[in-house]
N, C-alpha and C positions, 0 to 999 in steps of 0.2 A: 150518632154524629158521624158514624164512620163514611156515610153517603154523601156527604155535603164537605165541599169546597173548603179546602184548609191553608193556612197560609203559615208560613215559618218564620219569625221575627228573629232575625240574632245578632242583637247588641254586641259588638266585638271592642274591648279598650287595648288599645296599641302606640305604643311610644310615637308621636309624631315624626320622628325618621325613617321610621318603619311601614308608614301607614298604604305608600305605596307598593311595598312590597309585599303588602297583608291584601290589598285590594287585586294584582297580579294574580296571585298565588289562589284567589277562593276566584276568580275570571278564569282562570284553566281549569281548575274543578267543576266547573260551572260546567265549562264548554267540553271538557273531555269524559265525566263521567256523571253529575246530575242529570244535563239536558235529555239524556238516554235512557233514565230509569221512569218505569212505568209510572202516567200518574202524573208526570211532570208538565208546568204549565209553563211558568215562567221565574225568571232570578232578575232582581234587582237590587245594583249595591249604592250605598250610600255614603259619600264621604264627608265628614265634618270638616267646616274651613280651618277650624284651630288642629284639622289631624290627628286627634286622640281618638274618634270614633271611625267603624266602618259599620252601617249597617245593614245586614244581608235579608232578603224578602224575596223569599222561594213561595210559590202557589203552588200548590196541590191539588189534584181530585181528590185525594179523600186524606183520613189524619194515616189510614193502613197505608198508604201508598209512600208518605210522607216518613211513617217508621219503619218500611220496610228498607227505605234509602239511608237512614240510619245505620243500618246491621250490613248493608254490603261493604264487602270488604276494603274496594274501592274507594268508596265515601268515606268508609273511617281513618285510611292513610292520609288522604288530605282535612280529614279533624283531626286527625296528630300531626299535618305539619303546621296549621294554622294554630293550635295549640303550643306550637315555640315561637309563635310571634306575637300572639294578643290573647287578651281574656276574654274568653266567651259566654253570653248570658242566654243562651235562646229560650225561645217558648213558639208554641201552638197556638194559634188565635183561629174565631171563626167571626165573619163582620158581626157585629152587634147592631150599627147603623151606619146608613150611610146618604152621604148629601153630595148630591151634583149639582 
């Protein structure tokens, strides 16, 4: 699976006062040290109208590429600052199907 297209799902629950400053804070992650790692497709966030969710949808070329942004150093500073503001659920997915 490591050759095929991976996508990052990560359910984030955050206090509705906070939920912009959750959605901020992973948009400069995004843009200052994601967009740069090998591998990288694209980052889409999502906000919930009631505010208690954000959720984040990274694409990858592969799931290696995907764990190797994980383990950089960079990327885990901003997982422990989004980790003082919301709960994080992520997971791995690869399409199963899809309809246009």
């Amino acid at each position: 699976m490591s050759d095929q297209p991976v996508t990052l799902v990560n359910i984030l629950d955050v206090e509705p006062d906070r939920q912009q400053e959750l959605i901020d804070l992973l948009t400069r992650g995004g843009e200052e040290v994601i967009r740069h790692r090998p591998g990288f497709v694209s980052l889409t966030l999502f906000a919930s109208h009631d505010r208690r969710r954000v959720i984040n949808v990274a694409q990858w070329i592969s799931a290696a590429d995907a764990a190797a942004t994980q383990s950089d150093p960079h990327a885990a500073d901003y997982a422990a600052r989004v980790a003082t503001v919301a709960t994080a659920t992520p997971g791995l997915y690869s399409i199963a199907s899809e309809i246009r």
